[in-house]
C-alpha positions in Angstrom: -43.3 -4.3 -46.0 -41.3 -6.9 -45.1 -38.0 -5.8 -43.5 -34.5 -7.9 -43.3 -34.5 -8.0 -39.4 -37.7 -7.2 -36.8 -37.5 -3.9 -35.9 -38.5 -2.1 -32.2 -38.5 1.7 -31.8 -37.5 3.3 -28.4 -39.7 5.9 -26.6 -43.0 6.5 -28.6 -44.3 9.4 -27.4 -46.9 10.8 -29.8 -49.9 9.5 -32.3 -47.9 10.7 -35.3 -44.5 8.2 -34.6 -47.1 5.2 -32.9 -48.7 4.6 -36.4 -46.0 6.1 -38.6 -44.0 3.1 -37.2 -46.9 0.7 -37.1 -47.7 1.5 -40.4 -44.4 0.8 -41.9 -44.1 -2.7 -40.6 -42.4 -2.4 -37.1 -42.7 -4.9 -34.8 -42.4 -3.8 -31.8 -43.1 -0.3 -29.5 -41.6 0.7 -26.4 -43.0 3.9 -24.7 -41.2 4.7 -21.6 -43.3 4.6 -18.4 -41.0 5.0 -15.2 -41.1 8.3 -14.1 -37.7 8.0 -13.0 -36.8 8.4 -16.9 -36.3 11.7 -18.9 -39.6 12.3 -21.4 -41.8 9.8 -19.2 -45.4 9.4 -20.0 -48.2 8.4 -17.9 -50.8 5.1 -18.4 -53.5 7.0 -19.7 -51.4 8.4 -22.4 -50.1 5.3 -23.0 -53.5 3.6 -23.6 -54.3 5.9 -26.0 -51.2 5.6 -28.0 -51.7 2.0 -28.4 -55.4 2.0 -28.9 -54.3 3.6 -32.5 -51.9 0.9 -33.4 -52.5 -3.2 -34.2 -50.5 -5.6 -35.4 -47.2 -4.7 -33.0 -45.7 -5.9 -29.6 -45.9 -2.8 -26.9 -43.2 -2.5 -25.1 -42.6 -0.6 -21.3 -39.6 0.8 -20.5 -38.2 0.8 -17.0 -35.3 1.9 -14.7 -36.0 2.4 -11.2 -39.1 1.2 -10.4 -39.3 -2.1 -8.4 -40.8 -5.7 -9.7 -44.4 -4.6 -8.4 -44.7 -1.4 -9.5 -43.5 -2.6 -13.0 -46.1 -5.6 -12.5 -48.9 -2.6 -12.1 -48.2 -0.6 -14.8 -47.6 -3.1 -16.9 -51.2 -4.6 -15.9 -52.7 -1.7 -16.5 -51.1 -0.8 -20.2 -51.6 -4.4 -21.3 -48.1 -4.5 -21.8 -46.6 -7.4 -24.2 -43.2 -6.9 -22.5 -40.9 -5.0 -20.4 -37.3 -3.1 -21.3 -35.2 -2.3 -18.3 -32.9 0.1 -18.8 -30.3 -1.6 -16.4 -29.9 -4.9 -15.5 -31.6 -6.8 -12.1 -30.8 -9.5 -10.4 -32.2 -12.9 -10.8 -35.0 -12.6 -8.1 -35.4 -8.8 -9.2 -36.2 -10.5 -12.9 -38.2 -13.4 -11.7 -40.4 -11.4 -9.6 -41.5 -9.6 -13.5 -44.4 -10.6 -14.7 -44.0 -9.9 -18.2 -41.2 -11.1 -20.6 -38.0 -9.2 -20.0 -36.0 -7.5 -21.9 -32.9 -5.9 -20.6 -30.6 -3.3 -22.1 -27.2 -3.4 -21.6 -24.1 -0.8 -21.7 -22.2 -0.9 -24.9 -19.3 0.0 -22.4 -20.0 -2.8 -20.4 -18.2 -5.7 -20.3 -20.2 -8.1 -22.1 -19.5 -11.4 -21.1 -22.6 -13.8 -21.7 -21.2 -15.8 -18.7 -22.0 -13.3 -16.5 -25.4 -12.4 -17.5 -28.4 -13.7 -15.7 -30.6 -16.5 -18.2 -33.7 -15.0 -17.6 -34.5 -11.9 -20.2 -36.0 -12.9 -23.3 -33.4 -10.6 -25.4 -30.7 -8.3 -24.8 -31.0 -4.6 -26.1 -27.6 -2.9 -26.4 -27.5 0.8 -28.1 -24.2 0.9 -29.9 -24.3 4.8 -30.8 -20.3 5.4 -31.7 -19.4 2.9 -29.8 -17.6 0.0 -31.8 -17.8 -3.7 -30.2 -16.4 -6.4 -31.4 -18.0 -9.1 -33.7 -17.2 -11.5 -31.5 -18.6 -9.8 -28.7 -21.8 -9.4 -30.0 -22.3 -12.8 -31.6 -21.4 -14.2 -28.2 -24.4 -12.5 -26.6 -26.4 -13.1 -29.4 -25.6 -17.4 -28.6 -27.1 -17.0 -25.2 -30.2 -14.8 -25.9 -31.8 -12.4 -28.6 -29.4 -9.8 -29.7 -31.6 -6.2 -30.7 -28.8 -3.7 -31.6 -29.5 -0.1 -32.0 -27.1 1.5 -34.7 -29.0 5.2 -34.2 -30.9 6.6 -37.6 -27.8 5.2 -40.1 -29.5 3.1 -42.9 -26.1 1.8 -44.3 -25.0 0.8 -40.8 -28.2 -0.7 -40.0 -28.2 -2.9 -43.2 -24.8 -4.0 -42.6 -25.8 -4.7 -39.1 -29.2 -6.6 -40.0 -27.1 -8.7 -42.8 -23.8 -9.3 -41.2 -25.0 -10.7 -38.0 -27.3 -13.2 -36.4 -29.7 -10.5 -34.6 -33.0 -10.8 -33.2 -33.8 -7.3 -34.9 -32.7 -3.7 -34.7 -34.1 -0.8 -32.3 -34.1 2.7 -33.5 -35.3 6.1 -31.6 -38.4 7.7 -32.5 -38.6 11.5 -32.2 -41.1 14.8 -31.0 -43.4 16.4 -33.1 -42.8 19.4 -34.6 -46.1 20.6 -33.0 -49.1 18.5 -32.5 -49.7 16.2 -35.5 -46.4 17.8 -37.5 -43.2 15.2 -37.6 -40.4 15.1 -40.1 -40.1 11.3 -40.7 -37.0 11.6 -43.5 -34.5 9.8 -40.7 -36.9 6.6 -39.8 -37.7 6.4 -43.6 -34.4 5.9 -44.7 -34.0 3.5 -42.2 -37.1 1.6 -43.1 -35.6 1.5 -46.6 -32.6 0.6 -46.7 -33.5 -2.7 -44.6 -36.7 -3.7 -46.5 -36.1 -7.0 -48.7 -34.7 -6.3 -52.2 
């Protein structure tokens, strides 16, 4: 299913959302690893999520853990790339092994002069917040834009065919109980940005 813009989903955390989302043509999977972060998982889970799934980019995401440790886990996963939640500085970043990603506040200021040229793409999570078009097609000059619009088909589309974006990022969710998930949300989404 081929969609209007790549898509990434945020914090896999079960086998039901990892190939749900495979399955219906994302690209990319982020599963959050530093234990810093709320609904953390460990390696060996992680491993086993993506030894379900082919054909996507897997993803770690990262707040307070330092270069190395990302470097270890990252090893260890067989991580494609890295998300971190905050930005580093440019030795911080250039000490990663993996490509970086780095997600920025939507309260921020985003000026593109003052971010650092090393990340790969910037991830920024709009929820309500509304920032300009300008803004965002700034950032997007000086490196990958992903946006996250939250589960809103009709925002997402206008999002994915209004402006020049690397792709979109949505949430995944929890089971209901082991193997039970409502995927009504994420299938709209899928949708409503498939090409007509």
């Amino acid at each position: 299913m081929p969609h209007l813009v790549p898509l990434l989903i945020r914090g896999i955390n079960n086998l039901s959302d990892a190939r749900y989302c495979a399955g219906m043509g994302a690209d990319k999977l982020t599963f959050v690893l530093d234990p810093a972060l709320p609904g953390a998982l460990d390696t060996r889970t992680v491993k086993e999520l993506a030894g379900w799934v082919a054909g996507v980019e897997l993803i770690g995401e990262f707040d307070q853990l330092s270069a190395p440790e990302i470097n270890a886990v990252a090893a260890d996963c067989a991580l494609d790339a890295v998300l971190l939640r905050r930005p580093r500085t440019a030795a911080e970043l250039a000490e990663i092994a993996p490509p970086v990603y780095v997600e920025l506040s939507a309260e921020a200021d985003l000026q593109a002069s003052l971010l650092p040229d090393s990340p790969i793409g910037w991830v920024i999570e709009l929820g309500n917040t509304a920032i300009s078009p300008q803004a965002l097609q700034r950032l997007g000059q000086q490196r990958p834009l992903w946006l996250g619009p939250g589960l809103d088909p009709g925002r997402a589309r206008d999002l994915a065919t209004q402006l020049p974006l690397a792709g979109l990022t949505f949430p995944s969710g929890d089971e209901v109980k082991p193997g039970l998930r409502d995927f009504d949300q994420l299938e709209a989404v899928f949708e409503a940005l498939e090409v007509d």
